[in-house]
C-alpha positions as CSV (number, residue, x, y, z in Angstrom):
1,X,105.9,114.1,128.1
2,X,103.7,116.1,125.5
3,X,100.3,116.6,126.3
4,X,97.2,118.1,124.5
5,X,94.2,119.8,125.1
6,X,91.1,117.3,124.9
7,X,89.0,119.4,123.1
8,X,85.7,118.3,122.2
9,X,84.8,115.7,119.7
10,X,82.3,118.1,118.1
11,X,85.2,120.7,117.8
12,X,87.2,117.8,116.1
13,X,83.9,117.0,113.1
14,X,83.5,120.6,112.6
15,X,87.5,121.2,111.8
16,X,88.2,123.9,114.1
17,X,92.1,122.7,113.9
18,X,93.1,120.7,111.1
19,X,96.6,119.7,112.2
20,X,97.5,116.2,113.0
21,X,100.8,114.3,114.1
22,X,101.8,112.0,111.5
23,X,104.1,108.8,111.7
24,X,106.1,106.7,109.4
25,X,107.7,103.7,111.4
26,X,110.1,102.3,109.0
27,X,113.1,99.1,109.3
28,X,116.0,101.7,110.2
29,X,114.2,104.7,111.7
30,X,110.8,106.4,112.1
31,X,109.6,109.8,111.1
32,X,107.4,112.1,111.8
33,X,105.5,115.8,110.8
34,X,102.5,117.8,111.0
35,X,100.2,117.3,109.0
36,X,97.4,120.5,107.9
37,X,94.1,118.7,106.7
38,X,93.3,122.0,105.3
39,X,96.3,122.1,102.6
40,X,96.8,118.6,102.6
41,X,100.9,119.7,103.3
42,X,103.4,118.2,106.0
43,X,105.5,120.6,108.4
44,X,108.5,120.3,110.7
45,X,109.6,116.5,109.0
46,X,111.9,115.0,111.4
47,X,113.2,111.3,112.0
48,X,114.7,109.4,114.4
49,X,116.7,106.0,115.1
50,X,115.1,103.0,117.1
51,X,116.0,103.2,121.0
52,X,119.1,101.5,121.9
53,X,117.0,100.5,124.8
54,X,114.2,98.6,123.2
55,X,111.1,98.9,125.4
56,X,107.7,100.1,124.9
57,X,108.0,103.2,126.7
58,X,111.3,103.9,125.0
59,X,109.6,103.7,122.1
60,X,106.8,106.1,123.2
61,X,109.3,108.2,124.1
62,X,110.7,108.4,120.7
63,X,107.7,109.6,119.2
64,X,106.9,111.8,121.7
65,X,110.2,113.5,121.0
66,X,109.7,113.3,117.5
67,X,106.3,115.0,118.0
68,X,107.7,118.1,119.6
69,X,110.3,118.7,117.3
70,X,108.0,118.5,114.6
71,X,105.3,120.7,116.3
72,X,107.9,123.4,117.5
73,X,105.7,125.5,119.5
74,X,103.3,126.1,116.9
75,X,98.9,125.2,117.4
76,X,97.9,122.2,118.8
77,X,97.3,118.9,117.1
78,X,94.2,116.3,117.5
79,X,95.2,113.3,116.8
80,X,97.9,111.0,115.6
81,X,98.3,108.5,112.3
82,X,101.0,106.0,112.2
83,X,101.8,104.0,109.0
84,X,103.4,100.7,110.1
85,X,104.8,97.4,108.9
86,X,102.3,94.3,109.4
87,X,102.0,92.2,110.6
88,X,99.7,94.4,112.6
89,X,95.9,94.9,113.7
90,X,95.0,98.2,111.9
91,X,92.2,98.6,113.5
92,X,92.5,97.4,117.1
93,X,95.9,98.9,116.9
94,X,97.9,96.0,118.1
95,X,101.3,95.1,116.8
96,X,102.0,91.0,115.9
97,X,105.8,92.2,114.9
98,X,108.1,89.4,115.9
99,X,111.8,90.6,114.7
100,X,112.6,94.2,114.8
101,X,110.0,95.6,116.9
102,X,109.8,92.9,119.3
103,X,108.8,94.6,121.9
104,X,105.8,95.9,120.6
105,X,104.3,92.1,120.0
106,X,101.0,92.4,121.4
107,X,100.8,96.0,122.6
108,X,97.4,97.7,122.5
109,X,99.4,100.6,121.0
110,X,96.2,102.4,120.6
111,X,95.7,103.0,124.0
112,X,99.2,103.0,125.5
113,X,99.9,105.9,122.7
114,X,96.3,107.9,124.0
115,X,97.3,107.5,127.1
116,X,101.1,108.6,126.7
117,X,99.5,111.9,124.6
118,X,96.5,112.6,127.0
119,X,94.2,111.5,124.2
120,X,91.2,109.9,124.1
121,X,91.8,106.1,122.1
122,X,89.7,107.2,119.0
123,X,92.3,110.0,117.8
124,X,94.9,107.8,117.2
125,X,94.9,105.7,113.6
126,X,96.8,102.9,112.6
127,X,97.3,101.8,108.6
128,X,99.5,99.9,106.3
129,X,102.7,101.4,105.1
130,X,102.3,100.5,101.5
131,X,98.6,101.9,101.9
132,X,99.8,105.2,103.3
133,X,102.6,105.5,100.6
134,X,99.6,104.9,98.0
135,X,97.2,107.1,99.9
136,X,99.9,110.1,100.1
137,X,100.1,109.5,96.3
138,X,96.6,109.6,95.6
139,X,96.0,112.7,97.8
140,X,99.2,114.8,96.6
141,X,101.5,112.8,94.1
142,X,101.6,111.0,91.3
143,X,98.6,109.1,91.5
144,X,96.2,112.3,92.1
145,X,93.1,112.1,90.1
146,X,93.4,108.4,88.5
147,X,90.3,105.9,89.5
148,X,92.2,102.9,89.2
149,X,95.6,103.1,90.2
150,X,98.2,100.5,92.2
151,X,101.1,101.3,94.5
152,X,103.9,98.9,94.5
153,X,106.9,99.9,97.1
154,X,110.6,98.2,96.0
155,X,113.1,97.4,98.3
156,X,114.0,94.6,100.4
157,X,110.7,93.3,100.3
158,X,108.1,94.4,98.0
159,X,104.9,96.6,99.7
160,X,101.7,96.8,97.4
161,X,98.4,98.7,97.9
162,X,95.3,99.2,96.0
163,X,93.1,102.3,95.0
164,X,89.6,102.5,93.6
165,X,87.9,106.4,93.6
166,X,91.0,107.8,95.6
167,X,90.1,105.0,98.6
168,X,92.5,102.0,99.3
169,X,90.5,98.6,98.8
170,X,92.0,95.3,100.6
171,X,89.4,93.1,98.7
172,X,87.3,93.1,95.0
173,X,87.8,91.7,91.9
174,X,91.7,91.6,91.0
175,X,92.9,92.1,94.5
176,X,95.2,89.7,96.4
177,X,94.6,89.2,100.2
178,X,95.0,92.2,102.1
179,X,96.4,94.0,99.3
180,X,99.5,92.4,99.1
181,X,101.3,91.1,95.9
182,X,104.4,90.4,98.0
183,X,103.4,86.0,98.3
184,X,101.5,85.9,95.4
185,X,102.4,82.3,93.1
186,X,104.7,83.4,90.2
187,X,107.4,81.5,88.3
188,X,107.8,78.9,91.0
189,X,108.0,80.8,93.6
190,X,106.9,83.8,94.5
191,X,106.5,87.5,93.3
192,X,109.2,88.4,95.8
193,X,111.6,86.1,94.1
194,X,111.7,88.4,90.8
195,X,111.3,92.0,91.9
196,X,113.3,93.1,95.2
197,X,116.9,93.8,96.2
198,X,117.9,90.3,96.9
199,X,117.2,89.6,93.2
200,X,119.1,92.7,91.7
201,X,121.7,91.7,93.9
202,X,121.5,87.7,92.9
203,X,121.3,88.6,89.4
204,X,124.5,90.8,89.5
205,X,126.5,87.8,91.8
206,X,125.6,85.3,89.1
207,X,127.5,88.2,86.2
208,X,130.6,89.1,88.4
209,X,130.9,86.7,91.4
210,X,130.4,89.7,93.8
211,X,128.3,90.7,96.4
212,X,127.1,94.9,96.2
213,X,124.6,96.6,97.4
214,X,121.8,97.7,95.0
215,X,123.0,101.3,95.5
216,X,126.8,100.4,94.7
217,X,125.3,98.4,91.4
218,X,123.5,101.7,89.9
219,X,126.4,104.0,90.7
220,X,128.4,101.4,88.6
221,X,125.6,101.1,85.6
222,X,127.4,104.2,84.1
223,X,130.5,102.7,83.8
224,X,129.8,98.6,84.0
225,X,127.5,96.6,81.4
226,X,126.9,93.9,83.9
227,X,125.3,96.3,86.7
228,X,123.6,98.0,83.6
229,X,122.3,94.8,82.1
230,X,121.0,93.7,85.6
231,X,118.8,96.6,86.5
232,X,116.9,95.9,82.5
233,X,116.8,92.4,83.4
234,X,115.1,93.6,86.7
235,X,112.9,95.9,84.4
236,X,111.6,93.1,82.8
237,X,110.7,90.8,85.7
238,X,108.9,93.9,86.7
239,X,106.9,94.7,83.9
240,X,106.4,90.9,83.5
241,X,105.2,90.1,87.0
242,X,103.0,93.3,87.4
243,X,101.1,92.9,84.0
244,X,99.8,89.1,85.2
245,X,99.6,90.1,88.8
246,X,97.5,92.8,88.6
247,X,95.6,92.0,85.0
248,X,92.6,90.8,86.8
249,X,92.4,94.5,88.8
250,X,92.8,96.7,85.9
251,X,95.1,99.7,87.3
252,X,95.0,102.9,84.8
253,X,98.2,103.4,86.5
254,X,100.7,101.8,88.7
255,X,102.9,103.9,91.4
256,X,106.7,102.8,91.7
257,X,107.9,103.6,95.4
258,X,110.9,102.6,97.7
259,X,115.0,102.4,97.4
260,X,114.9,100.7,95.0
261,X,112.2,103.1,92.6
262,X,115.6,105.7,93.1
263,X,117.1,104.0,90.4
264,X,114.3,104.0,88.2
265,X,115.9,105.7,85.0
266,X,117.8,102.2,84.9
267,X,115.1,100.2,84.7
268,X,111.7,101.9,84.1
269,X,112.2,101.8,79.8
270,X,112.3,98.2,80.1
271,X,109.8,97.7,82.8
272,X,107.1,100.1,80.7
273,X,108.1,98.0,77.6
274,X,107.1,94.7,78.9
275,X,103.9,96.1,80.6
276,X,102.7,98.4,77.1
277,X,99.8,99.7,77.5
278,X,98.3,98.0,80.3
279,X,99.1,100.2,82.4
280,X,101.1,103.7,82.7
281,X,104.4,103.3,85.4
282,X,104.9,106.1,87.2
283,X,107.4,107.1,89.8
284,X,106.3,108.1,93.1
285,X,106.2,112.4,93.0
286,X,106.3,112.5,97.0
287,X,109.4,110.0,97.8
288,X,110.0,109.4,101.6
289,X,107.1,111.9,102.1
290,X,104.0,109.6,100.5
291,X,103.6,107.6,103.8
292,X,103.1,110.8,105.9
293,X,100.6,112.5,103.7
294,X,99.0,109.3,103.8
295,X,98.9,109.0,107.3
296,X,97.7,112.3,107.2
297,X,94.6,111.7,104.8
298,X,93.4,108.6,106.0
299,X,93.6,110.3,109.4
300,X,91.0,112.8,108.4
301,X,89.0,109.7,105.7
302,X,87.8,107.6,108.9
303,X,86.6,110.8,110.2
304,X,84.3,111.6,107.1
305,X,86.3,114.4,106.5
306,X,87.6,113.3,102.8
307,X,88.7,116.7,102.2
308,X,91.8,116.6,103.1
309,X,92.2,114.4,99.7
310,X,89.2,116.1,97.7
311,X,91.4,119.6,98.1
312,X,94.7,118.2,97.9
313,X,97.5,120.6,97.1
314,X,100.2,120.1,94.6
315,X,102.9,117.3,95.0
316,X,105.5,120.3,95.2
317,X,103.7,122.0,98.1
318,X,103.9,119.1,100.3
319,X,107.5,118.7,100.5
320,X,108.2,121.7,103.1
C-alpha cells in the first residue's frame, strides 16, 4: 500500500509541493497521472481495467497501483482528485452508482481512500466527469481564456458542463439542473434521443438494415454515402439541439468531447451550420487527457489556489 508523508496543512496553502494524484474513473477503465499545479501539466498517465474481483478494496487497490506507476519514484504528492460518473455526492464523496460500480453504492470513498493513502479526509476531491473534462479545457485546451463557454462530452450518453469566468456553474440563468443537458425535454423525448451513439447507430439501421458500431460507420463514411449521410444528419440534430438548449445560457463557445467528437471532421460542418453564429464549436485540444487536468485544477480551485488555472500552460505541454 502507498503511503505519504502528512505534511502540514500550512505546508499544503503555502505550495511547497504542487503535485497531486489525479483520477479519471471511466465505463471500461480508470486512469490516472500526476498532476504539477505549478505548470498546470500531467506526468506518468497510466490506466487500468476494473478488478475482476469487484470489491471496495479491490478497487482501492487499483488506484493505489495506478498511483505508483504514475508517481515512479519521483516527489511526493498531497492529495488526490477523482472525476467520476454520478450519480454521486461530490462533496461528501459518496458513490449512489447502481450498475457498473456496484460495489461502491454508498461508500464514504472519501474516507476509505484517506485512509487507504495515509491522508487526512480533506485532501481527497471528488467532481463530475463532464465538469473535469470542461475544467481541463478551460485550464489548458480549447476552452482557455473564453468567459462563457459549454462542454458537451458524446458518446454513449451525452456529459455536459458549464463555465462562467474559467469556474464550472451547476445553476444561473440558462443552466439545466446540475449542469446536465443529457434529460432535458426535446422533440418528444429527450436530448439524449438526438445526439449520442445509439442515434448514429439507429439512424444508419434505418439506411442499411445493419447494426455497426459508430467507429465501423466513420471508417466506412469514405467509401459509403449512407454512413456519410448519417454522421450530417447527426450534425444537424447537434447543432439544432445545442442552439435551443443552451440559448438561454449564452456560451461564446461550446467544447465537443468524447468517442464520438473523434469523428468530428464528419459532422462538425453541419453541426456549426445549424448553430451559425450562436456559438463557435470547438473540438476538445486535450482528448482523453481534459478530465485529468481537470481533476487537477479543481484540486488546487477548492484550495484557493486558482493558479493552477490562472498560469496554465499550453494545450501541447500537457500531453506528456
Amino acid at each position: 500500500m502507498l503511503k505519504q508523508n502528512r505534511g502540514s496543512q500550512e505546508d499544503l496553502v503555502a505550495g511547497s509541493n504542487n503535485r497531486v494524484l489525479v483520477y479519471d474513473v471511466g465505463g471500461s477503465h480508470i486512469s490516472a497521472a500526476v498532476f504539477d499545479g505549478e505548470s498546470c501539466s500531467l506526468s506518468g498517465v497510466v490506466s487500468a481495467g476494473y478488478p475482476s474481483e469487484q470489491t471496495t478494496e479491490t478497487f482501492l487497490n487499483v488506484l493505489d497501483s495506478l498511483a505508483a506507476n504514475a508517481m515512479q519514484g519521483g516527489p511526493e504528492v498531497h492529495g488526490a482528485s477523482l472525476a467520476m460518473p454520478g450519480p454521486f455526492d461530490y462533496d461528501a464523496g459518496v458513490s449512489w452508482i447502481q450498475h457498473k460500480l456496484a460495489y461502491l453504492y454508498g461508500v464514504d470513498l472519501r474516507r476509505a481512500l484517506a485512509a487507504h493513502f495515509g491522508w487526512p479526509a480533506s485532501r481527497v476531491h471528488f467532481l463530475n466527469d463532464a465538469a473535469a473534462y470542461l475544467m481541463g479545457e478551460v485550464a489548458a485546451g480549447a476552452a482557455r481564456g473564453v468567459c462563457r463557454v459549454v462542454g458537451i462530452t458524446l458518446g454513449t450518453g451525452v456529459g455536459s458542463a458549464f463555465a462562467v469566468g474559467g469556474h464550472v456553474v451547476r445553476e444561473g440563468t440558462g443552466v439545466p439542473p446540475g449542469g446536465e443537458i443529457w434529460n432535458v425535454a426535446y422533440r418528444g423525448g429527450i436530448v439524449e434521443d438526438q445526439i449520442s451513439t445509439r442515434a448514429l447507430q439507429k439512424s444508419y439501421r434505418e439506411r442499411t438494415g445493419q447494426e455497426r458500431e459508430v467507429a465501423a460507420i466513420a471508417a466506412a463514411a469514405t467509401d459509403d454515402p449512407r454512413a456519410a449521410e448519417v454522421f450530417c444528419e447527426f450534425g444537424r440534430n447537434l447543432g439544432m439541439a445545442l442552439r435551443e438548449v443552451l440559448s438561454a445560457f449564452g456560451p461564446q463557445a461550446i467544447v465537443l468531447g468524447g468517442g464520438i467528437a473523434r469523428s468530428a471532421h464528419l459532422f462538425l460542418p453541419a453541426a456549426q451550420g445549424e448553430i451559425g453564429d450562436f456559438a463557435e464549436l470547438r473540438i476538445s485540444a486535450l482528448g482523453d487527457h481534459a478530465p485529468l487536468v481537470g481533476a487537477g485544477a479543481a484540486w488546487f480551485e477548492t484550495r484557493g489556489e486558482g493558479l493552477a488555472v490562472a498560469r496554465g500552460s499550453s494545450a501541447s505541454e500537457t500531453q506528456e
